[in-house]
C-alpha positions in Angstrom: 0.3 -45.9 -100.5 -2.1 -43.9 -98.2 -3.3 -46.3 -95.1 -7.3 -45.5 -96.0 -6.2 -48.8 -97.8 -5.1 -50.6 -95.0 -7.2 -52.7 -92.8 -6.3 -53.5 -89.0 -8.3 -56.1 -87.2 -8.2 -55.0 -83.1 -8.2 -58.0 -80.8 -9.0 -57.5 -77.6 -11.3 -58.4 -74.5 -11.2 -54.9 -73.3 -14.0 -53.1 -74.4 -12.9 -49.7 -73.6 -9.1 -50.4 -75.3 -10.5 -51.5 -78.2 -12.9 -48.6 -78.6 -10.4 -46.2 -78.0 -7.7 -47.9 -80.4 -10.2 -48.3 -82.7 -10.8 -44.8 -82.9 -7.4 -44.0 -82.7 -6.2 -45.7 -86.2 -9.6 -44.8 -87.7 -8.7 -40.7 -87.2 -5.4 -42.1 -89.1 -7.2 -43.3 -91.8 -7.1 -47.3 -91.2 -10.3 -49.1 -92.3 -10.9 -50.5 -88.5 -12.3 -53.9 -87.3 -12.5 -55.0 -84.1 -13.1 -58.6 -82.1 -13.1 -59.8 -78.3 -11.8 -63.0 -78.3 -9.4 -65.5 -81.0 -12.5 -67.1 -81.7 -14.8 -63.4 -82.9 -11.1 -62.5 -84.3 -10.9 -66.0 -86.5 -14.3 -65.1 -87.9 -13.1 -61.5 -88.8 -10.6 -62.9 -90.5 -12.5 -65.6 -92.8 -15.1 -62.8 -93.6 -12.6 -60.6 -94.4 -8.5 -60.8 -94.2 -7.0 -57.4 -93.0 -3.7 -55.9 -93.7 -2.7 -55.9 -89.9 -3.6 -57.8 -87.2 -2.7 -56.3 -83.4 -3.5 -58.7 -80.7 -3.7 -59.0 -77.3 -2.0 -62.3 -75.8 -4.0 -62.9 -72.6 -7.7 -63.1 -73.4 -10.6 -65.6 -72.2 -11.5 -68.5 -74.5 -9.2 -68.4 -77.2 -6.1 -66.7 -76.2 -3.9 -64.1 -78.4 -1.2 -66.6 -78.5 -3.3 -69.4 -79.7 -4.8 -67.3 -82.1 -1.6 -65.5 -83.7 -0.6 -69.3 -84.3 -3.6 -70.5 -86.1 -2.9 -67.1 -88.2 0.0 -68.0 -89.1 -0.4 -71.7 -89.9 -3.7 -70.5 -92.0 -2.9 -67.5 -93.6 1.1 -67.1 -93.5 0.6 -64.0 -95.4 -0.7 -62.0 -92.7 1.2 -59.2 -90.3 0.5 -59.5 -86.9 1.6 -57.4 -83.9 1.2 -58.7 -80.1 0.4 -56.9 -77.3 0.9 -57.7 -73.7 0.5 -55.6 -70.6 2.2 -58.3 -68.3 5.4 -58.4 -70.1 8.1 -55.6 -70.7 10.5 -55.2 -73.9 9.8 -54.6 -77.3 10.9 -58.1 -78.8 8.7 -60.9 -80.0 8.9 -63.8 -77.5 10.0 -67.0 -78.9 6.7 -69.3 -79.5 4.6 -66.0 -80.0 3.4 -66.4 -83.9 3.9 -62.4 -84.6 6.0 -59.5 -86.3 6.3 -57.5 -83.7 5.4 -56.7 -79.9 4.1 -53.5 -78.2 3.7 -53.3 -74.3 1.0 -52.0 -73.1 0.8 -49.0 -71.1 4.2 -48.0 -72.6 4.4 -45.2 -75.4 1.7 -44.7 -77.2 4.0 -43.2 -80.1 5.7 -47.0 -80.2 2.5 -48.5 -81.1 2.0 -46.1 -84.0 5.5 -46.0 -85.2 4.9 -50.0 -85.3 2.0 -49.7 -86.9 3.0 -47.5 -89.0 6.0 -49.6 -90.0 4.7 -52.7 -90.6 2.3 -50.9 -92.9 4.9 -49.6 -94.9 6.8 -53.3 -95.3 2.9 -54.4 -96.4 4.4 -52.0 -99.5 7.8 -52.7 -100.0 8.4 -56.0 -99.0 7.7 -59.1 -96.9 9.0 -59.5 -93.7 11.6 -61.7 -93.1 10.5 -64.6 -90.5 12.2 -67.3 -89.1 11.3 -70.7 -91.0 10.6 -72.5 -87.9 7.0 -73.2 -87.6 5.5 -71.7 -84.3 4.2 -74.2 -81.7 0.5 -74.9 -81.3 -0.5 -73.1 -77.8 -3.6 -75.2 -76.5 -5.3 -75.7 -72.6 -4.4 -79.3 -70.7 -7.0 -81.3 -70.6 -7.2 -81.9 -67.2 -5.7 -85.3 -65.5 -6.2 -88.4 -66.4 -7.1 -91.4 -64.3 -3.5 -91.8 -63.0 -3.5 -88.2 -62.0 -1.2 -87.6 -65.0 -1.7 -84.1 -66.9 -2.6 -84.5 -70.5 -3.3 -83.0 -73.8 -5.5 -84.3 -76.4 -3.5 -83.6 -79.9 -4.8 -83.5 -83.1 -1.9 -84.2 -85.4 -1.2 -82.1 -88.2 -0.2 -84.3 -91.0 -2.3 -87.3 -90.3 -5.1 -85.1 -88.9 -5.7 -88.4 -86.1 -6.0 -87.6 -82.2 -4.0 -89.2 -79.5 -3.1 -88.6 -76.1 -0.5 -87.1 -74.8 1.3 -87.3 -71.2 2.5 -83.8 -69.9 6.1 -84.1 -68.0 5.5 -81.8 -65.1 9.6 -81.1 -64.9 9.2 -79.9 -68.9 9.3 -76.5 -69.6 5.8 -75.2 -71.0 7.4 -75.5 -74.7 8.0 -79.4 -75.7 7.7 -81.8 -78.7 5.2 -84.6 -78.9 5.4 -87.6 -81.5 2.0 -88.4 -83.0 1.3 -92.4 -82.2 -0.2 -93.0 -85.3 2.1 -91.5 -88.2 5.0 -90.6 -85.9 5.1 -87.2 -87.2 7.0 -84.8 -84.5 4.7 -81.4 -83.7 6.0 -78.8 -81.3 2.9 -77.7 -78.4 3.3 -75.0 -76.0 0.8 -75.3 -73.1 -1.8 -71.9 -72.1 -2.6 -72.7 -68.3 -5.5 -71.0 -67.4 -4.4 -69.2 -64.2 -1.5 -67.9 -65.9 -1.9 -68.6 -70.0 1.4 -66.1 -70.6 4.0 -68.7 -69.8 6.2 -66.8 -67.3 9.2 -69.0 -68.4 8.8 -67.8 -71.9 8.8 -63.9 -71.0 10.6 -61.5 -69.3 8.1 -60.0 -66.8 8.1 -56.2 -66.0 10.1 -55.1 -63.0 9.5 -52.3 -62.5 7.4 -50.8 -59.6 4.8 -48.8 -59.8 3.2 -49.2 -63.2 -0.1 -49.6 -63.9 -0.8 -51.5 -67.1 -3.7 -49.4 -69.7 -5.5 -53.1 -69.2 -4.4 -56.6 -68.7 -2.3 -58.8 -70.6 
């Protein structure tokens, strides 16, 4: 099936790297849309569901990994691939909600074979992902009057809020049981100054490299 048929939504708060991907997969024949945030990408997506979703992870108001998981918990059906330019390796991170990874700033010929790829499974058949739902990625609300980090959840199957205590020892992934139906829901926390999660990556070691944008 020729890829005039497929549509790729571009995520990314990088004006110029969206313009020139845009451009890119639009000489290839892929019907192009692009957003700057989760929250322009969200909207894309209700108007109209692409194909293929490629992402950036680190991006102001609604970040890539936040958005890839409300993707996934909303339309399941969709392909995503995430892009990072903090990060090296070409596997998906656990708690990132996508099919694949590209880093940035590494081959460009990657990015299209992965494109490229995933396309062709959008023909054949559907991916195979594991069954484990991915966690929710949302900000800390701040502290509360103890000085006590905290979250304010909103639980998935009784759709009530309560609050919720961060353990500063806990790693940035970490279950939290709803108070009012006692359902269990897995959270992963974006902190602002650093919303990748270094403990959930492998960061790039290498010296020297200049990433084509930021994460």
């Amino acid at each position: 099936m020729s890829t005039a048929t497929r549509t790729l939504l571009i995520v990314d708060d990088d004006a110029s790297l969206r313009t020139s991907l845009s451009s890119l997969f639009t000489q290839l024949g892929y019907q192009v849309r692009s957003a700057e945030d989760g929250f322009a990408a969200l909207e894309e997506v209700r108007q109209q569901e692409p194909d293929l979703i490629l992402s950036d992870l680190n991006m102001p108001g609604m970040s890539g990994f936040e958005f890839l998981s409300v993707v996934r918990r909303r339309f399941p059906h969709l392909h995503a691939i995430a892009m990072s330019g903090a990060f090296s390796g070409e596997n998906v991170q656990p708690g990132v909600a996508a099919d694949a990874f590209y880093q940035k700033a590494s081959d460009l010929a990657l990015l299209l074979q992965t494109v490229s790829r995933m396309s062709t499974h959008l023909s054949t058949q559907r991916l195979q992902r594991p069954k484990q739902s991915p966690p929710i990625w949302m900000p800390s609300n701040g502290h509360n009057a103890e000085g006590q980090p905290y979250l304010t959840i909103c639980c998935q199957e009784c759709l009530r809020t309560f609050i919720h205590v961060l353990d500063p020892e806990a790693t940035p992934m970490f279950f939290a049981k709803c108070t009012h139906c006692e359902s269990v829901l897995q959270y992963a926390v974006v902190e602002s100054s650093n919303p990748a999660q270094p403990q959930l990556f492998q960061r790039k070691q290498e010296s020297g490299v200049t990433p084509v944008a930021k994460a």
